[in-house]
N, C-alpha and C positions, 0 to 999 in steps of 0.2 A: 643192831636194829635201832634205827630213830626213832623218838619220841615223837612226841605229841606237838609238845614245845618247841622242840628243834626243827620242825615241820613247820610252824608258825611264823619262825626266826627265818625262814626262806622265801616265806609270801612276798613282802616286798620286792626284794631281788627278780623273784618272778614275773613281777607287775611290770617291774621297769624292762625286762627281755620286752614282751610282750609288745609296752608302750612305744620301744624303739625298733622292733621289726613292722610292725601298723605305719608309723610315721616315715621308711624305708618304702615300704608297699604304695605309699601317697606320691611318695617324692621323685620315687623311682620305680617305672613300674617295670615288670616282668622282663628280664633282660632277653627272652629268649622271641617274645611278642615285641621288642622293640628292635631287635635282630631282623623280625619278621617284616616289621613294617618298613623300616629301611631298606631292605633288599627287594620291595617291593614298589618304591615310590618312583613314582613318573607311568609306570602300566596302565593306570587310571586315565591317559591321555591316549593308548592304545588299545584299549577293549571296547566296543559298542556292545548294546542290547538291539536283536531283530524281531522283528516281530513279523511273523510269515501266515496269510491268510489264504486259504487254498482250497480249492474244490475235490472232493472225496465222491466216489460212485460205489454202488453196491452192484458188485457181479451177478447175484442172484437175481436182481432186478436192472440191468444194465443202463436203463431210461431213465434212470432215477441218480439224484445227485443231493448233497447237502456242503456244507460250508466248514470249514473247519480250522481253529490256528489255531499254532504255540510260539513258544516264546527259545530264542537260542543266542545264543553270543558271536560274535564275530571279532578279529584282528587286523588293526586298520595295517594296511598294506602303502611301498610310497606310490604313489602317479596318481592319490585320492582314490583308492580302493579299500577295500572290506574283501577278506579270506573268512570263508565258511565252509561248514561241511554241505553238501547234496541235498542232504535228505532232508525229506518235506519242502522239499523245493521246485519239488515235481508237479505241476498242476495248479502254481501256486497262481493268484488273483490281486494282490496285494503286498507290497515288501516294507515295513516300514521301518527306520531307525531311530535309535535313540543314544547320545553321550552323558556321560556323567552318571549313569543310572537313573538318571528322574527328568522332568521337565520335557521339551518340546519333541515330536516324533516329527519325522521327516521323509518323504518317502524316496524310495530307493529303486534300480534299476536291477534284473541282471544282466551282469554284462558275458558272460562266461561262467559255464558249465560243464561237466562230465561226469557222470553219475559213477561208471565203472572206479574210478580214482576216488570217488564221494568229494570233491572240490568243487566249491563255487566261489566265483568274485565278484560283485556287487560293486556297483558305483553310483551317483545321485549329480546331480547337476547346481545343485547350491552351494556356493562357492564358502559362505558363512560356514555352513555346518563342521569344514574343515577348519578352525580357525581353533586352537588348541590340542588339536590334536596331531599324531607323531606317527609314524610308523614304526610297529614292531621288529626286532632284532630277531632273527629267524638263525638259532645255529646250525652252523657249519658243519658241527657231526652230532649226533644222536647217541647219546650216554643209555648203554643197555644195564647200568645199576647204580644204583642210590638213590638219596634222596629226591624230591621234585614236589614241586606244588601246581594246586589246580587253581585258579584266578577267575571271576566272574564278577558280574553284578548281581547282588540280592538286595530287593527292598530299597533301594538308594543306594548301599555302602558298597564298596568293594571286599569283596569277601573273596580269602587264599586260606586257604586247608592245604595239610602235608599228604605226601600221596610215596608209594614206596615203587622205583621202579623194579619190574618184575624181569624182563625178558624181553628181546625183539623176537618176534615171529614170525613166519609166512603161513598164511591160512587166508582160509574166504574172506572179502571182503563185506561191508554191511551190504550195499547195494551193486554186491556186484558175484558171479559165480567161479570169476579166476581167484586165485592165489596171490596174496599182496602183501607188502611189508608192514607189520601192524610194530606200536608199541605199546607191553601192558605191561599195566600198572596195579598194586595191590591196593585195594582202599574201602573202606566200610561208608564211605559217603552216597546218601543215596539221594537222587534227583539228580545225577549227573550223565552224561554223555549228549549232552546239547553242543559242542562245539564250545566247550569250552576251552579257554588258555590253560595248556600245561607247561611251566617257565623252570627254567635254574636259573637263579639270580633273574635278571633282566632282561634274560633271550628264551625264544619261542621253542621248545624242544619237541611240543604235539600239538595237535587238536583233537578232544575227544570226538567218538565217535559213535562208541555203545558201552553200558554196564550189563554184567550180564552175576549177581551175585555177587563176588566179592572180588571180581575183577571188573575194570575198565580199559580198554583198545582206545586207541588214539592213532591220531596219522605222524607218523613221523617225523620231523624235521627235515630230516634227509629227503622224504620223500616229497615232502611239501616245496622243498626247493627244488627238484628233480623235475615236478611238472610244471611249477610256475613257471622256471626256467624254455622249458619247451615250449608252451603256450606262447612266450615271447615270441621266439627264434622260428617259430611255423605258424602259419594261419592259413587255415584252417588246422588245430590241434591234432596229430595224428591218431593219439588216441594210445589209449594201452594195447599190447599183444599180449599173447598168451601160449603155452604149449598144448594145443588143442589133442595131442594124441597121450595115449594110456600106459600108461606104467606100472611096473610093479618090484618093489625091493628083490633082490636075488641074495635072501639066506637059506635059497637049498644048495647046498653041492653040487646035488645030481646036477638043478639047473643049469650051473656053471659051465660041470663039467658037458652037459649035451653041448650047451655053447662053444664048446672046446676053449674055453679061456685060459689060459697060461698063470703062473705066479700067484700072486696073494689074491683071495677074494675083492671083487670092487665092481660099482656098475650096477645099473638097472635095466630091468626087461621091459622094451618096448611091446606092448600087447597088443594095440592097436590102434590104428593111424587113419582119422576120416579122412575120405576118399575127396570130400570138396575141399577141405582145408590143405591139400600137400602138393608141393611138385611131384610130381610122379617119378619115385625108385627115391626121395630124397633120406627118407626115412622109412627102416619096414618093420615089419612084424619079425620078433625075434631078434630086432637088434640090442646088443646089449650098450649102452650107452658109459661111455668112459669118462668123456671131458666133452665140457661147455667152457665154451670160450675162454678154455685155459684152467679150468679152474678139475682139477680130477673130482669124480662123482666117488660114494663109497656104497656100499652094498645098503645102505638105508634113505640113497637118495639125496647126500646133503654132501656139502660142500664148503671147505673153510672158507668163509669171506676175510677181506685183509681188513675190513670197518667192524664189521658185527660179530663176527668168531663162525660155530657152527649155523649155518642155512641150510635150509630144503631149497633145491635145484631150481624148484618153480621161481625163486626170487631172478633168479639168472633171465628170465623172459620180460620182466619189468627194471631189470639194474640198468638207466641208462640206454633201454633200448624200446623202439617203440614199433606198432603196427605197421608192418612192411618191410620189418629191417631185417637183414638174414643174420641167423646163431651159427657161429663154428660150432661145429661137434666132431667128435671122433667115436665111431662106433668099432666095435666087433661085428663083423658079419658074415656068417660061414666060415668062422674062424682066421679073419681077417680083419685087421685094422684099418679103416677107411675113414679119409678126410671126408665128410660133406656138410652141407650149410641145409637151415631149415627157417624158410620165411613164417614171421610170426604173422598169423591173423589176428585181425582187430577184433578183438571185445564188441560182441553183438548179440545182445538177449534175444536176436534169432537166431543163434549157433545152432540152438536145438529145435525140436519138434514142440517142444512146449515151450517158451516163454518162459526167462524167470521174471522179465517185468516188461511193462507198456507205458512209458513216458511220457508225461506230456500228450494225453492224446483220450479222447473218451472212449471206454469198452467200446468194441465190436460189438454188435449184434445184425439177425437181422430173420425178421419176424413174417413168418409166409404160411397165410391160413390157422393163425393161433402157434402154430411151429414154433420156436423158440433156439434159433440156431448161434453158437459164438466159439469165440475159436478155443482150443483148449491149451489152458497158458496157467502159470502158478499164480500169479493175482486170483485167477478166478477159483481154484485149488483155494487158496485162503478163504475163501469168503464160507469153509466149513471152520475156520478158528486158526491161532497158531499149531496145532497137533495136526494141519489138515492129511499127512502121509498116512493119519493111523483116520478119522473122521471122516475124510473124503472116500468117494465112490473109490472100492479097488481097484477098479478096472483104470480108471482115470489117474487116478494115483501114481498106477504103475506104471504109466505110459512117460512121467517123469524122469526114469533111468533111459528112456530111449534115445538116441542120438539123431539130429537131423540127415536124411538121407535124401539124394539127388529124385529119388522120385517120391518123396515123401514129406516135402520140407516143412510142416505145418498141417496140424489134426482139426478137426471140423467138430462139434458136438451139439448133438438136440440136447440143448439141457433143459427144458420146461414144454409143457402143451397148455395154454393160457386158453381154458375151456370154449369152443363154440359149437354151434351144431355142426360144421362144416368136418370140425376133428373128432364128433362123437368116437367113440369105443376105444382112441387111442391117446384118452386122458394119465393114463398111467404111466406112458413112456416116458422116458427123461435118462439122463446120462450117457446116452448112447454116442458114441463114438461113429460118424457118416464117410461110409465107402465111397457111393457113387450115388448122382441120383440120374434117372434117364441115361442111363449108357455113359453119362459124364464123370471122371475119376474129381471127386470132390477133396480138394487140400489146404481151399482158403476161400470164405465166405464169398467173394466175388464170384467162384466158381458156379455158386449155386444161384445167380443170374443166366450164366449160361446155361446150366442144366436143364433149367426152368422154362428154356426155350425150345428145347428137345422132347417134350411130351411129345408121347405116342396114341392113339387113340383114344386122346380127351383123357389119359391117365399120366399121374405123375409117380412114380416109382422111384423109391428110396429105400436103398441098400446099406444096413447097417455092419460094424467092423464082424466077421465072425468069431462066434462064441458067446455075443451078445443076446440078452433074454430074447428081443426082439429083431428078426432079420432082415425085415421087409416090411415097408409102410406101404400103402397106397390110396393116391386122394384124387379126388375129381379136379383134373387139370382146371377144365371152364369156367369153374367157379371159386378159383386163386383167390384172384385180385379183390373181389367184390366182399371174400370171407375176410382178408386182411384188413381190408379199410373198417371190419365193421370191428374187430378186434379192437384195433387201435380205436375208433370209438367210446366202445365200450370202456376200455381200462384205462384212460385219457394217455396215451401214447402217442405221443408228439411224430417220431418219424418211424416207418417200416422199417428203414435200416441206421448201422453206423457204419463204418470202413474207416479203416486208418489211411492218414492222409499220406499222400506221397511224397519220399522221401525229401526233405529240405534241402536245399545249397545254401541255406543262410550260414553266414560265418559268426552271427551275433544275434541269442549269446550261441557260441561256439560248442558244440555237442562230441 
């Protein structure tokens, strides 16, 4: 046991550790921050700050509009371009940029878009604003473990946090309802999924894309090169495809065996194949699905890739192949193996009967005698909160699982009666799903222009979906126009209707 004294007899000794680890800490700072800043220098010539100003509409009130920005990052790209994600870039009104983190903003263009991919490119016309800056190193393949760090501007500085790579995966995209190649990553940082740089060493390996808790997705390198690349070599950008028909893992035996499948377990059950999306006999119900493009399927739907290791199949509709392009497959069918091919369809948030989004484009509405008519689409579903499957109208909700059909392609819905005396007693209506009105089958707002001209004895009649509270309206044809103008009056409502415009040929920016 030491004394008192011999404790005393140490002090000094201890002072001078002390004094020459401090004077260590001055001189030399953190070898693992000076690792860091090293393997990070020159980026700073390759990351901008955007600043995206863009107009937002509330579905409840469709007429109405307010303003709205944030702030995200971008990677300068060579030919004087900026790579960004998509989002919030929909509707946008204003694009500005900024280098170095601080000082002068400068406004930007878009030049090229695809929301499905979530990629956008940006470019600007002042030739200065390029003048120290580099284009980013994009690698070649996509590291699905280890370390990685996430890069951005804060406050002026360039600011790099370590980030732990998790897994490549296929799962829904942000703003898109196919299945796409994501990379995630594990990380406690929070304010992140702006598009920012995620680098090894000095090359681009993602861009974020969303946090969701203690993960962040990002777009992948591979994947980022994958459409850049095409957006070059095609213009107009074909766009993603997707495997529009239904599947399902085959872990029952019986399955199998009804299938009459031979040999070891493998393969998934085709359940069901939309009728507008297929060459007819190319793919059926009951097929069971062996190989894609070479690559054998296993009873869980996945597939070793020779880059990423185990995938889910869906990645096979986006590896390399794009809208239009036909897939080998090899199915079982009636206890046969058969070669056939299956042309992908383009990615188009009218695949289904509801919208899962509207681009670039003002809500639909369109207002006839206080009536309150728009199409039913999940934008509008939102405007009950993010929970809208469980807050939203049931009925509306669940019209979400339905698939677009040839004589059904898009739902109609009275969502408001905006009080006048013209709609006295049927103030209460609202959510209603519209069959027909006047003998007219109603599927899309322009419809009910035509309807509207099929009154029958000065009556307008409208037929709601059945099993709805309310089955049947009926309003004094004569007195339409005269109740609408005074509507719009009253609630200062700029126009009766809106309509989505007709489809664009523009090539720029590229959709």
């Amino acid at each position: 046991m030491k004394t008192i004294s011999s404790l005393n007899s140490l002090m000094p000794i201890r002072l001078l550790v002390v004094a020459v680890l401090f004077l260590q800490g001055v001189m030399y700072p953190h070898t693992s921050l000076a690792k860091e800043s090293g393997s990070l220098r020159g980026l700073e010539a390759s990351i901008v700050t955007l600043e995206i100003t863009r107009q937002t509409y509330d579905y409840q009130q469709p007429w109405t509009r307010r303003t709205d920005q944030v702030t995200k990052m971008g990677v300068v790209l060579a030919g004087n371009e900026i790579l960004t994600t998509a989002d919030f870039l929909q509707d946008h009104t204003l694009i500005r940029i900024q280098k170095g983190g601080r000082g002068l903003w400068v406004e930007g263009n878009l030049k090229w878009i695809d929301y499905h991919a979530n990629m956008a490119v940006i470019d600007l016309s002042d030739s200065k604003f390029w003048v120290g800056l580099k284009p980013i190193v994009i690698a070649k393949q996509t590291p699905s473990r280890g370390p990685a760090q996430m890069v951005r501007w804060r406050n002026g500085v360039l600011e790099s946090r370590d980030l732990s790579i998790n897994r490549l995966s296929v799962k829904k995209g942000k703003l898109t309802f196919i299945d796409v190649l994501q990379l995630e990553l594990d990380t406690e940082i929070a304010g992140i999924g702006w598009s920012e740089a995620i680098v090894r060493g000095q090359q681009l390996i993602g861009i974020t894309s969303s946090k969701e808790e203690h993960t962040c997705a990002a777009l992948p390198a591979s994947f980022l090169r994958m459409c850049l690349a095409a957006r070059q070599e095609a213009k107009p950008f074909r766009g993603l495809g997707y495997f529009a028909f239904v599947w399902q893992r085959s872990n029952n035996p019986a399955t199998l065996e009804f299938l009459n499948l031979r040999g070891e377990p493998r393969g998934v059950v085709v359940l069901d194949v939309p009728k507008n999306t297929r060459p007819e006999g190319a793919l059926q119900p009951q097929d069971l699905i062996l190989n894609v493009e070479g690559f054998d399927i296993d009873t869980q739907g996945d597939y070793l890739d020779p880059e990423f290791g185990v995938l889910s199949m869906e990645n096979l509709a986006t590896r390399n192949r794009w809208a239009g392009d036909q897939v080998r497959l090899k199915v079982l069918r009636t206890g046969k193996e058969v070669d056939t091919t299956y042309q992908l369809p383009k990615a188009d948030y009218k695949a289904d009967s509801v919208p899962d989004a509207a681009f670039d484009q003002e809500p639909e509405y369109l207002i006839m005698g206080g009536l309150v008519f728009q199409p039913l689409s999940v934008p509008y579903l939102q405007s009950w909160g993010t929970d809208y499957l469980r807050k939203a109208p049931f009925r509306l909700s669940f019209t979400t699982q339905n698939k677009t059909s040839l004589d059904r392609p898009s739902l109609v819905v009275l969502s408001t009666i905006l009080p006048d005396s013209y709609n006295l007693g049927y103030q209460e209506a609202r959510w209603l799903i519209l069959d027909a009105m006047n003998g007219k089958k109603i599927n899309r707002l322009s419809d009910l222009i035509e309807g509207k001209k099929a009154a029958k004895n000065g009556l307008h009649e409208l037929f709601f979906q059945q099993g709805d509270s309310l089955s049947k309206l009926m309003l004094d044809a004569t007195q339409t126009d005269e109740a609408t103008q005074r509507v719009l009056d009253r609630y200062g409502i700029e126009k009766p209707f809106v309509f989505a415009p007709a489809t664009s040929t523009k090539e720029t920016p590229q959709r």
